[in-house]
Structure formats: structure tokens, C-alpha cells
N, CA, C and O of each residue as an XYZ file, in Angstrom:
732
protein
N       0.853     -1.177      0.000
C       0.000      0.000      0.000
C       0.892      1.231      0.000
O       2.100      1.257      0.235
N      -0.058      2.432     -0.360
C       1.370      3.434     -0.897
C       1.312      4.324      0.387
O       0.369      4.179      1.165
N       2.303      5.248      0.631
C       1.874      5.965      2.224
C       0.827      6.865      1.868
O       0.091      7.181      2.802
N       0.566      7.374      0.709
C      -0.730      8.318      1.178
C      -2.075      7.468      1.691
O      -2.982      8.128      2.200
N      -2.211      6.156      1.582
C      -3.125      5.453      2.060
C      -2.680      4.664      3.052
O      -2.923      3.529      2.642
N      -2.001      4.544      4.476
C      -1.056      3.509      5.467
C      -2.580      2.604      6.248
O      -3.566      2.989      6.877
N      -2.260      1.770      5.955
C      -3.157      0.558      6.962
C      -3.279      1.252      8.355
O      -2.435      2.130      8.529
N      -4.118      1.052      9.344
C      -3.964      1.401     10.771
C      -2.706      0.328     10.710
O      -1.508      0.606     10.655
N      -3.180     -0.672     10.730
C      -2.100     -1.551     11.527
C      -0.360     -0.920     11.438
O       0.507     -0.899     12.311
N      -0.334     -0.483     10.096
C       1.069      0.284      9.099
C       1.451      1.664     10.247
O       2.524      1.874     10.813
N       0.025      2.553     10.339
C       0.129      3.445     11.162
C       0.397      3.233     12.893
O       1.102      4.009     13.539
N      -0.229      2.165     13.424
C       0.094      1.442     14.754
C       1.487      1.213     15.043
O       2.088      1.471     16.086
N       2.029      0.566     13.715
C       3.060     -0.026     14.374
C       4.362      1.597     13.885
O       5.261      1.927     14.658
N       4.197      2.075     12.987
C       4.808      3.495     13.045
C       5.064      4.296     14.123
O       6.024      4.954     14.524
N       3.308      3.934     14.689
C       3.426      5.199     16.071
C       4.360      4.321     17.623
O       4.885      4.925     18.558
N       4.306      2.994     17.456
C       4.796      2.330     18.565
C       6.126      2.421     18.008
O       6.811      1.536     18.521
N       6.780      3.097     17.191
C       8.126      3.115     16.580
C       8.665      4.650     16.954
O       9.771      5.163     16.783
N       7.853      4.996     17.336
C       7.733      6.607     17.907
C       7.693      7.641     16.595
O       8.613      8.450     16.479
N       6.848      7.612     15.821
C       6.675      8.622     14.608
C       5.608      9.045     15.318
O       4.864      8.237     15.874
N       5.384     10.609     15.385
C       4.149     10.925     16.057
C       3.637     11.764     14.753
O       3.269     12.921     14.960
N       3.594     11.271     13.478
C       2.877     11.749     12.334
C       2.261     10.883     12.583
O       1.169     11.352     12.903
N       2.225      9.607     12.671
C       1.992      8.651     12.247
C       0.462      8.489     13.388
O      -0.612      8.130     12.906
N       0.590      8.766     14.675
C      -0.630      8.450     15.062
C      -1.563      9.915     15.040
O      -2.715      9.944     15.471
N      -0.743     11.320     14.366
C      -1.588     12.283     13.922
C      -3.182     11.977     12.580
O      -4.152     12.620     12.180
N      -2.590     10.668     12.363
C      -3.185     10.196     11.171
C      -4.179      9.371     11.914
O      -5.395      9.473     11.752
N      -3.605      8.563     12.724
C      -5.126      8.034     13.131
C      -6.110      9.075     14.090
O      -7.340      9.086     14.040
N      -5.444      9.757     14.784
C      -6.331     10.580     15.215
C      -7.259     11.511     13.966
O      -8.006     12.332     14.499
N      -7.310     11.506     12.682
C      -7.634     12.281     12.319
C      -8.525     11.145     11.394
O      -9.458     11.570     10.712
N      -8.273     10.013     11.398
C      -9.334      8.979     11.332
C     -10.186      8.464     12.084
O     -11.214      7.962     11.631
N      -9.877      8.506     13.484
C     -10.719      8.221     14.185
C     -11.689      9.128     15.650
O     -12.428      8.644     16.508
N     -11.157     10.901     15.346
C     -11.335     11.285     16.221
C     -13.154     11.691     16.276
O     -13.765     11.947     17.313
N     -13.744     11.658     14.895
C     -15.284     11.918     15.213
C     -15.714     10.585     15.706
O     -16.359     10.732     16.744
N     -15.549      8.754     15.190
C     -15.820      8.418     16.106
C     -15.558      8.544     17.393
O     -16.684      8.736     17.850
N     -14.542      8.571     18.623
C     -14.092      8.517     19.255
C     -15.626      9.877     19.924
O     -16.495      9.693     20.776
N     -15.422     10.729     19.323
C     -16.497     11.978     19.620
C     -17.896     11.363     20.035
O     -18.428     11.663     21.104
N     -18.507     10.408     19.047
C     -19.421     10.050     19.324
C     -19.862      9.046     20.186
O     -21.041      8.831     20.468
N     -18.600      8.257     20.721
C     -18.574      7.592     21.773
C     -18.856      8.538     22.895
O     -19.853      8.530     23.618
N     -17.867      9.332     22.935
C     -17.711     10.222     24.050
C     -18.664     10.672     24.555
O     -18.889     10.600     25.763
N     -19.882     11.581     23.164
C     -21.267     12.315     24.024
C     -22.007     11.406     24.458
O     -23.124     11.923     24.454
N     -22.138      9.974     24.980
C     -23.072      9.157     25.959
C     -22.866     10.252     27.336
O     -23.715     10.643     28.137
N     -21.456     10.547     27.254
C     -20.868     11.026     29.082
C     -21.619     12.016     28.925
O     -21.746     12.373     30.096
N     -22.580     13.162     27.948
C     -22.987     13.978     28.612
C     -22.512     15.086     27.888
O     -21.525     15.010     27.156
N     -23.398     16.477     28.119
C     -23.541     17.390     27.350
C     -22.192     17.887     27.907
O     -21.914     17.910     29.106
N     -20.997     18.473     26.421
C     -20.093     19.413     27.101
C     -18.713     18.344     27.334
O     -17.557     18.758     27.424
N     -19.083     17.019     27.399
C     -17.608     16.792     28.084
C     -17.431     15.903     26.800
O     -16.861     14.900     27.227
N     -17.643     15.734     25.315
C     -16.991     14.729     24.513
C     -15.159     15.297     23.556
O     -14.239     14.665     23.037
N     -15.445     16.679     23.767
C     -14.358     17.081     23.487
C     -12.923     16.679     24.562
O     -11.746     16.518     24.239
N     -13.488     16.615     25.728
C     -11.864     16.434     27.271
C     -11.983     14.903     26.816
O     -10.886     14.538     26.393
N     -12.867     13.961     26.762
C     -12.727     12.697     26.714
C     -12.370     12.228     25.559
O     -12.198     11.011     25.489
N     -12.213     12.857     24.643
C     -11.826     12.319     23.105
C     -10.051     12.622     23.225
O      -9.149     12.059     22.604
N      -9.968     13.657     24.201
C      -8.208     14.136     24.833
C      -7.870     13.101     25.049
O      -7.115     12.418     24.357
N      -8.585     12.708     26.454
C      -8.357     11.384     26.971
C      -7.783     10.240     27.118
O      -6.841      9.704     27.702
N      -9.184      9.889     25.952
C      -9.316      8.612     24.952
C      -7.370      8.257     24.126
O      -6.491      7.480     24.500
N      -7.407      9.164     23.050
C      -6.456      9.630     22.277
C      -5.087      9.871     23.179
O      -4.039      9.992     22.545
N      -5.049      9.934     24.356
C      -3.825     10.621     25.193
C      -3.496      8.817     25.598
O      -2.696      8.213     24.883
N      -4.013      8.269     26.482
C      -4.340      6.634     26.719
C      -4.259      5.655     25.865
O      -3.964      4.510     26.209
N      -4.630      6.159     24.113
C      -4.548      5.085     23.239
C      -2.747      5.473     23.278
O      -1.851      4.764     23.735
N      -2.667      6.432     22.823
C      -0.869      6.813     22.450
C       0.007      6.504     23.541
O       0.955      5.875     23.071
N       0.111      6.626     24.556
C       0.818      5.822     26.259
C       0.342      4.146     25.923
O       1.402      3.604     25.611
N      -0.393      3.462     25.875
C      -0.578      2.236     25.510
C      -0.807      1.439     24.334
O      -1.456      0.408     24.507
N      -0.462      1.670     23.338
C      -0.424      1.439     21.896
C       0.571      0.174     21.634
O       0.451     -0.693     20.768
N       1.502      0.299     22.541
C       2.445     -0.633     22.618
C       1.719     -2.027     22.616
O       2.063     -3.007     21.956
N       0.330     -1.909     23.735
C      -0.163     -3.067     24.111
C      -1.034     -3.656     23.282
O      -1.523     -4.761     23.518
N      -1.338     -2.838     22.067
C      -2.478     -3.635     21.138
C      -1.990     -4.668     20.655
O      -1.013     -4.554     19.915
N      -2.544     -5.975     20.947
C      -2.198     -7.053     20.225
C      -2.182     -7.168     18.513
O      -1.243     -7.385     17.747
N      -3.362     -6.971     18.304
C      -3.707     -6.725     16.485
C      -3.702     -5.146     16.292
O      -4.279     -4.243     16.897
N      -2.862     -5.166     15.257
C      -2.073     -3.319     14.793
C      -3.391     -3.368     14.290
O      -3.882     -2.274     14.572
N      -4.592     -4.360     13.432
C      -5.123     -4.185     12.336
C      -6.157     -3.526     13.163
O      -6.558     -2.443     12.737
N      -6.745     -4.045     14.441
C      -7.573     -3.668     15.196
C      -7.602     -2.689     16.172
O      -7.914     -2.724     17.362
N      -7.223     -1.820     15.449
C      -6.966     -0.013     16.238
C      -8.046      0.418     16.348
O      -8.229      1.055     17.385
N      -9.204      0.295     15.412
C     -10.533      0.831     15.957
C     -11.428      0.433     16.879
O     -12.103      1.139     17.629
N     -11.399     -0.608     16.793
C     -12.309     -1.511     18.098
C     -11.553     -1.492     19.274
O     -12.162     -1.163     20.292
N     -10.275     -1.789     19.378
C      -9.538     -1.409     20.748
C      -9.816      0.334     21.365
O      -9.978      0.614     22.553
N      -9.812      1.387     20.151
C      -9.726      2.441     20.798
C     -11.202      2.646     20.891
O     -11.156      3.573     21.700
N     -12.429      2.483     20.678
C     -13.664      2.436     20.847
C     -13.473      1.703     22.400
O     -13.931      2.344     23.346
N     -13.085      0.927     22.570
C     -13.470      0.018     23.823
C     -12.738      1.189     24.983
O     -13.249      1.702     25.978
N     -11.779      1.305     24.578
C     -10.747      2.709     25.937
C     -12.080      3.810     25.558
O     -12.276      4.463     26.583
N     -12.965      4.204     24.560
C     -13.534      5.441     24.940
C     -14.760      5.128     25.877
O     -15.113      5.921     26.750
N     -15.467      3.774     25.615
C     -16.474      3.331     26.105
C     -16.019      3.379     27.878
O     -16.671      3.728     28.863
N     -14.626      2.866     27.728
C     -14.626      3.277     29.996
C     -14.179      4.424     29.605
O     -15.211      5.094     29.627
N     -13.472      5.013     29.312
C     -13.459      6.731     29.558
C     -14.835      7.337     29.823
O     -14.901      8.127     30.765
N     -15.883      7.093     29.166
C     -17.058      7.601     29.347
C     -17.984      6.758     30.867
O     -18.776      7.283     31.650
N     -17.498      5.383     30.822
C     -18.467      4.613     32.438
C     -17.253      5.302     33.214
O     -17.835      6.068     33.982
N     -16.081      5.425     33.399
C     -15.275      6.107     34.901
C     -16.174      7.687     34.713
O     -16.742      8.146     35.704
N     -16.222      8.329     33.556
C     -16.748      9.512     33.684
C     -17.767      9.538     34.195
O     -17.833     10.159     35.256
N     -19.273      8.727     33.539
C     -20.481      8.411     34.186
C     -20.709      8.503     35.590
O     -21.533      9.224     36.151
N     -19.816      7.621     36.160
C     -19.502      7.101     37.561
C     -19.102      8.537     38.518
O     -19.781      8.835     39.501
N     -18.081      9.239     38.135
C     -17.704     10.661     38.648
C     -18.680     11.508     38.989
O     -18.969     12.083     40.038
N     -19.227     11.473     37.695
C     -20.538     12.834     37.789
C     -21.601     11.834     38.708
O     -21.842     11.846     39.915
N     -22.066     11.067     37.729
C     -23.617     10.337     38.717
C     -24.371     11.112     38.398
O     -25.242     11.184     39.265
N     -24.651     12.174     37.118
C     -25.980     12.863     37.295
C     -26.527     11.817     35.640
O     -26.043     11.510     34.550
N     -27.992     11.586     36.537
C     -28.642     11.208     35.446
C     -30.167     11.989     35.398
O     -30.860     12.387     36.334
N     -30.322     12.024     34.416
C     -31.571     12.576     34.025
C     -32.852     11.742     34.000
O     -32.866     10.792     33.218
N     -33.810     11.949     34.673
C     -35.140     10.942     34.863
C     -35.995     10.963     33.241
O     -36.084     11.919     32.471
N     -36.485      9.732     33.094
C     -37.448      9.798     31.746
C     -38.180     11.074     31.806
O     -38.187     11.567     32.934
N     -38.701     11.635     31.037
C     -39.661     12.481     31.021
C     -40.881     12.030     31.661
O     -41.204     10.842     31.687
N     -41.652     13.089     32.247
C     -42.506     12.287     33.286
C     -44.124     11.696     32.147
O     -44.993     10.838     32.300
N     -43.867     12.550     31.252
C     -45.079     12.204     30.085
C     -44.789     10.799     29.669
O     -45.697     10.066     29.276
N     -43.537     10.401     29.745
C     -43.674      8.503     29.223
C     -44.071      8.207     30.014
O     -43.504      8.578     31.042
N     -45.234      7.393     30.156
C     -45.766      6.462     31.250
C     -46.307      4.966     30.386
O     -46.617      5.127     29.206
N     -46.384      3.930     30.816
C     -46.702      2.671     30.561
C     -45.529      2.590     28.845
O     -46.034      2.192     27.795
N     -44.773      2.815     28.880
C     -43.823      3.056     27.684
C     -44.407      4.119     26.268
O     -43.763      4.359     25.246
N     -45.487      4.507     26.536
C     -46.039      5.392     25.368
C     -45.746      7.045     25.915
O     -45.862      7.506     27.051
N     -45.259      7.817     24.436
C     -45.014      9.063     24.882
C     -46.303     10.119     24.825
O     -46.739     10.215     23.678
N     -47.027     10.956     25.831
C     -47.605     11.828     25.382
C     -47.260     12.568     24.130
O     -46.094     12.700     23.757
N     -48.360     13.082     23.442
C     -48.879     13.672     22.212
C     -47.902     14.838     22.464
O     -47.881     15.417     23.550
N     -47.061     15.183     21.398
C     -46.231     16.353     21.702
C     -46.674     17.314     20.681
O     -47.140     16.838     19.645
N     -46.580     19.022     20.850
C     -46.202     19.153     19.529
C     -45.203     20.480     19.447
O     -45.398     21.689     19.565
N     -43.946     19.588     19.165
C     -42.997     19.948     19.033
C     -42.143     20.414     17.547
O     -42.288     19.902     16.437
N     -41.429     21.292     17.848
C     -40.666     21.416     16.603
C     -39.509     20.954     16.044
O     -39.748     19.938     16.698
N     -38.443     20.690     15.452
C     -37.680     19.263     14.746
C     -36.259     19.290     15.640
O     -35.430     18.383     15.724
N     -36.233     20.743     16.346
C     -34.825     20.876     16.920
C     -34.726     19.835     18.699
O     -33.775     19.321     19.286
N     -36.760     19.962     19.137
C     -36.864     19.453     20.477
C     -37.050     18.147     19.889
O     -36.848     17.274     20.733
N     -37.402     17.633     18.608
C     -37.797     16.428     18.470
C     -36.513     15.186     18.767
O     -36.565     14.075     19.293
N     -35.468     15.923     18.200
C     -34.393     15.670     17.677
C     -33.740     15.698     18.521
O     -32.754     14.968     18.420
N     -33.928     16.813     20.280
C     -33.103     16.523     21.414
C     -33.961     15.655     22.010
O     -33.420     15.074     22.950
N     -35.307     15.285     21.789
C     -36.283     14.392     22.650
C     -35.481     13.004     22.300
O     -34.943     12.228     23.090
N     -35.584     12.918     20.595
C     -35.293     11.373     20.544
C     -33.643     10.805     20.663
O     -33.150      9.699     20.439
N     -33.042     12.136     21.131
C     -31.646     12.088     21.406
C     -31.336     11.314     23.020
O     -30.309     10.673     23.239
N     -32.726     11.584     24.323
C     -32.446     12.034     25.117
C     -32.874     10.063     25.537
O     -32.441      9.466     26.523
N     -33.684      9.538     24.590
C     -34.286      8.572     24.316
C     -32.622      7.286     24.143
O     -32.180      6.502     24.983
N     -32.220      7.529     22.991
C     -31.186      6.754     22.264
C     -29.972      6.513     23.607
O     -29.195      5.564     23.711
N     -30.097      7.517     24.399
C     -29.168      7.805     25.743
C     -29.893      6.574     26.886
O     -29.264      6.009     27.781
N     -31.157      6.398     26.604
C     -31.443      5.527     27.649
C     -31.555      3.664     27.146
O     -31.863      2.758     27.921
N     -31.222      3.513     25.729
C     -30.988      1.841     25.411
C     -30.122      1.651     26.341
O     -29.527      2.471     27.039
N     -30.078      0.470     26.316
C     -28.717     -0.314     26.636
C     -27.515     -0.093     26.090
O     -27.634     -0.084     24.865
N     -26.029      0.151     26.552
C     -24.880      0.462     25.935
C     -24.967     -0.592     24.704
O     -25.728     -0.201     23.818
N     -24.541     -1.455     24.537
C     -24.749     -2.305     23.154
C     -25.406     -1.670     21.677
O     -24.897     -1.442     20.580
N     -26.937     -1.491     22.286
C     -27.849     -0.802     21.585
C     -27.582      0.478     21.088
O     -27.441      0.835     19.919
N     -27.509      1.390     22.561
C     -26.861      2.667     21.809
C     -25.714      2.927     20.830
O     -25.742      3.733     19.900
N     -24.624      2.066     21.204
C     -23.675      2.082     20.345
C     -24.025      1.597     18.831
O     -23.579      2.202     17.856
N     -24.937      0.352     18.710
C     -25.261      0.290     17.599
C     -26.004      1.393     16.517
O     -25.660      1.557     15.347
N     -27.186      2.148     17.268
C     -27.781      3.460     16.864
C     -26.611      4.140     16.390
O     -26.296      3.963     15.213
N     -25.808      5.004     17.227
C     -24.971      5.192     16.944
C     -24.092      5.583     16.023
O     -23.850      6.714     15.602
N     -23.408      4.027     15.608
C     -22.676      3.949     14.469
C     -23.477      3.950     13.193
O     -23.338      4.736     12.256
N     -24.151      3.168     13.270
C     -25.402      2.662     12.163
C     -26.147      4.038     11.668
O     -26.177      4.329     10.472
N     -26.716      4.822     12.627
C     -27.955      5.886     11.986
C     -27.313      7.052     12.240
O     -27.716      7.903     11.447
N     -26.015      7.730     13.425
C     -25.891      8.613     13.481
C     -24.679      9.248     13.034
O     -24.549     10.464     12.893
N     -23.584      8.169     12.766
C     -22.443      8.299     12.088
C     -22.538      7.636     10.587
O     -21.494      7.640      9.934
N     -23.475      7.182     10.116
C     -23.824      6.504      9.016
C     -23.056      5.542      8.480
O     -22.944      5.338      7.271
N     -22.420      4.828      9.506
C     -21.559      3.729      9.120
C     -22.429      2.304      8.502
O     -23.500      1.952      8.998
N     -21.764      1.569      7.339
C     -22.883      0.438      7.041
C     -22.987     -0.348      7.930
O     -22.538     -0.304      9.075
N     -23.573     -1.077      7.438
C     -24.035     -2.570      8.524
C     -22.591     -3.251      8.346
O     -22.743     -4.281      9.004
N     -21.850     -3.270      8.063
C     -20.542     -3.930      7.966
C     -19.361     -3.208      8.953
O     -18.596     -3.953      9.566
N     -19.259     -1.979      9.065
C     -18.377     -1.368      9.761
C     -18.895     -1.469     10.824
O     -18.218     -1.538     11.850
N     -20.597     -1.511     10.831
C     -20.714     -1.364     12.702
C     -20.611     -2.682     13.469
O     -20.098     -2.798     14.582
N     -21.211     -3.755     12.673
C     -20.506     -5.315     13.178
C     -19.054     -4.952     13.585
O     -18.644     -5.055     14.741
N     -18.427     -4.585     12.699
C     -16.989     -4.796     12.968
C     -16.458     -4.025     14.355
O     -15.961     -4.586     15.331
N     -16.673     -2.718     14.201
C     -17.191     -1.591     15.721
C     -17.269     -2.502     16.838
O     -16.498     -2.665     17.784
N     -18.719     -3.247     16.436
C     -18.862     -3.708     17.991
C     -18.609     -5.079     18.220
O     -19.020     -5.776     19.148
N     -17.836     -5.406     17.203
C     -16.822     -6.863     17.494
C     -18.239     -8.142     17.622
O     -18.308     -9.157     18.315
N     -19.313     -7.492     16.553
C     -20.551     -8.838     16.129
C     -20.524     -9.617     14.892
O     -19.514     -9.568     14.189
N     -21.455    -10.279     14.577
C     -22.104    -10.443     12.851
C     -22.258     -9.707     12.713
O     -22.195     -8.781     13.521
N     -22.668     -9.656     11.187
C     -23.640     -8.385     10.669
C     -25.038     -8.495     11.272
O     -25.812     -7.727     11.842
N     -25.030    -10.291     10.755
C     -26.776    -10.451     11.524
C     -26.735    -10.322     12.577
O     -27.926    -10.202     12.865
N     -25.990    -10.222     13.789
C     -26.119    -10.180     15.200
C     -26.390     -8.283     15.247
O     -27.395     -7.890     15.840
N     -25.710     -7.534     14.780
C     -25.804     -6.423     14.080
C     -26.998     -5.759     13.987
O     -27.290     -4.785     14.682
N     -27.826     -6.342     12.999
C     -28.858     -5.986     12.627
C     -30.082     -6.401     13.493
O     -31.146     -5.783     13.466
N     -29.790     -7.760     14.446
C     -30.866     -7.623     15.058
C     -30.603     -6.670     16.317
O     -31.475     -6.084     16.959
N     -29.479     -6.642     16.498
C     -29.363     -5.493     17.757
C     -29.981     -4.167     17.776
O     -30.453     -3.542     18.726
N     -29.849     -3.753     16.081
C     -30.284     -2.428     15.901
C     -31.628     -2.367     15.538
O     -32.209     -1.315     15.273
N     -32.216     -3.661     15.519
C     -34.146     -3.735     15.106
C     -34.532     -3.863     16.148
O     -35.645     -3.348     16.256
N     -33.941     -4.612     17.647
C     -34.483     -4.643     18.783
C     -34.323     -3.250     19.428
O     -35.288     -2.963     20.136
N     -33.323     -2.278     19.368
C     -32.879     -0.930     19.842
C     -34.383      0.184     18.884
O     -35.031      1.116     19.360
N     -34.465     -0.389     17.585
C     -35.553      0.584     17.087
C     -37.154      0.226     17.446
O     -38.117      0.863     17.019
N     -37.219     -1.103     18.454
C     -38.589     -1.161     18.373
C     -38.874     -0.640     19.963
O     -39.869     -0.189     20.530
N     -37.531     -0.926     20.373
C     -37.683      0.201     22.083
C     -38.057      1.195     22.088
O     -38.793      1.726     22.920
N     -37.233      1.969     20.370
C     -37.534      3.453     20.802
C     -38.912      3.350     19.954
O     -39.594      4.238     20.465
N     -39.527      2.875     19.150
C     -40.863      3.297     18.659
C     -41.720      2.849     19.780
O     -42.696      3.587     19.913
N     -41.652      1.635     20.834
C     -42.230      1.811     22.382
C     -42.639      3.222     22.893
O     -43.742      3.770     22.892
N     -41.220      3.717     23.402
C     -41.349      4.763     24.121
C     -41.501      5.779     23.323
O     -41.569      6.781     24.035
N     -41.598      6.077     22.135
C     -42.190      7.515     21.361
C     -43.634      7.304     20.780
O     -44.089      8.001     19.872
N     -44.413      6.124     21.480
C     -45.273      5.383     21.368
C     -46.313      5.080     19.818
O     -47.484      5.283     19.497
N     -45.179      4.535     19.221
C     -45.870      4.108     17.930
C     -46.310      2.959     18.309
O     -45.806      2.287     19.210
N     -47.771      2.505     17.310
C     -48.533      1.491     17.501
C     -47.917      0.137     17.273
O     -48.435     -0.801     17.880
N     -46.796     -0.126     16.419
C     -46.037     -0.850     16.274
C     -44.752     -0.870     16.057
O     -44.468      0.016     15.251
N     -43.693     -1.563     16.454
C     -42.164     -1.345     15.975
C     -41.994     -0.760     14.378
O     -42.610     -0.838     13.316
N     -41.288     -0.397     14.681
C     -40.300      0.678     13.037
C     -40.459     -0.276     12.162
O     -40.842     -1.360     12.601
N     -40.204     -0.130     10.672
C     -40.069     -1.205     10.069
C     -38.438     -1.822      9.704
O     -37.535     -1.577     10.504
N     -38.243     -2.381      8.828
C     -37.249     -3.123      8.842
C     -36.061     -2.281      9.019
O     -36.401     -1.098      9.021
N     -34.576     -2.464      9.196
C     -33.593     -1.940      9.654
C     -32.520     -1.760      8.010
O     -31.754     -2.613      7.562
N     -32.746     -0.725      7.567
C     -32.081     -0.345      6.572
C     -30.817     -1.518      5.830
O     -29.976     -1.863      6.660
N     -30.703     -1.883      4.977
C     -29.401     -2.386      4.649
C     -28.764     -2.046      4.167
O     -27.709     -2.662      4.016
């Protein structure tokens, strides 16, 4: 491969060679994911934790077993960067008191509250789930990169992210789950 295109693994083992171009490059591949890991922790702090993240991958880089698997290792360091963070603060936000029996009161809202409503929603799946949302609908990664992300199948994948969309059509109380999960 030629260097304007370097493998992570090419770039991994560069930066454990001490070239610090070399992991300027993955940071600049991987720092919006890393971002979107980060905002689970909360409004305001995905920028210090993407520092973090990125400061922790580069001090321990040495230790990645597979160079090839730089993204899923550094996804997994942002995922506890964000539960030690979780854990620090402890502030959580209660459902809205209008969800009751999993259906949402009749809103009528405009696309910016809709959009922090069903934001505030995607925050309360299960980590698994959210991460799948996530990658899948909010970083627009295919069904192939986000298997790979979260170290599944594709089909394990896809049902994660059809069981995560029929939670949230629950609680935004559609009469039935979403329909099928994009391919």
C-alpha cells in the first residue's frame, strides 16, 4: 500500500516506533468516532474525553495485540473513559414524566426538540444498543463497519439495531415497531 493510504495496523506499528505523524493520522481517522462515543458522558464533556481517549490510546499502543484492530480497541478505551466519567458525575436525568406505561404523550414539538427528545431517548438503550444506533444511523456507518465496531455479525448487528428501534418506537409510542432496519 502506498503511504498516502497507510493501513492502521502500518500506522500502529509506526506510532509504537515513535513517529508521532503517524498516530496524527489516526487521530484524524478516528477522532469523530471517538467523539461520538464520548457524548453518551454527557452534554459538554466529549471534546476532554476524546483528549483522553487519544492521550491513553498513544501511552498504551504498545499493548495492542492486532495493529489491524486499532478501531475496536480504541472504541473500547472510549467506552470506559465515558463509564469512569459516568460514575464521577452520577448525574442522570429521569425519563420524562409524560412517558408512562412506555407510550409518549402527544407532543407538539418542533424538529430541533424532536431531535433533542429522541436524542435524550437513544441515551437511555442499553450500551450495546446505543452504540449500535450510533454507528449505524448517526455516524452513518454500514451494517458492515458497525458489526466490525462492535466486534458482532452483521446479523447479530442488525438484530441489535431492530431490537434498539422497536424500544424506541415503544417509548415515542408508535402502535407498532419501526419497520425493517435499513441495509
Amino acid at each position: 500500500m502506498n503511504d498516502a493510504t497507510p493501513t492502521d495496523g502500518e500506522l500502529v506499528r509506526r506510532t509504537a516506533a515513535g513517529d508521532c505523524d503517524a498516530f496524527a493520522r489516526l487521530y484524524d481517522r478516528y477522532a469523530r468516532l471517538v467523539r461520538t462515543v464520548a457524548g453518551d458522558a454527557g452534554p459538554g464533556l466529549a471534546e476532554d474525553i476524546t483528549h483522553d481517549v487519544f492521550l491513553r490510546a498513544y501511552r498504551s499502543i504498545g499493548t495492542l495485540r492486532d495493529a489491524e484492530r486499532f478501531a475496536p480497541w480504541l472504541v473500547g478505551i472510549a467506552r470506559r473513559v465515558v463509564q469512569e466519567t459516568r460514575r464521577r458525575n452520577r448525574t442522570r436525568e429521569p425519563l420524562p414524566d409524560d412517558l408512562t406505561d412506555g407510550r409518549a404523550a402527544e407532543h407538539d414539538i418542533d424538529g430541533a426538540d424532536e431531535t433533542a427528545y429522541m436524542l435524550a431517548l437513544v441515551a437511555r438503550l442499553p450500551e450495546e444498543e446505543r452504540r449500535a444506533v450510533q454507528f449505524f444511523f448517526l455516524n452513518g456507518r454500514d451494517g458492515n463497519e458497525t458489526a466490525r465496531l462492535l466486534g458482532r455479525s452483521r446479523s447479530g448487528t442488525y438484530s441489535l439495531i431492530t431490537r434498539a428501534v422497536g424500544t424506541l418506537a415503544r417509548w415515542m409510542g408508535a402502535d407498532r415497531p419501526a419497520g425493517e432496519v435499513p441495509q
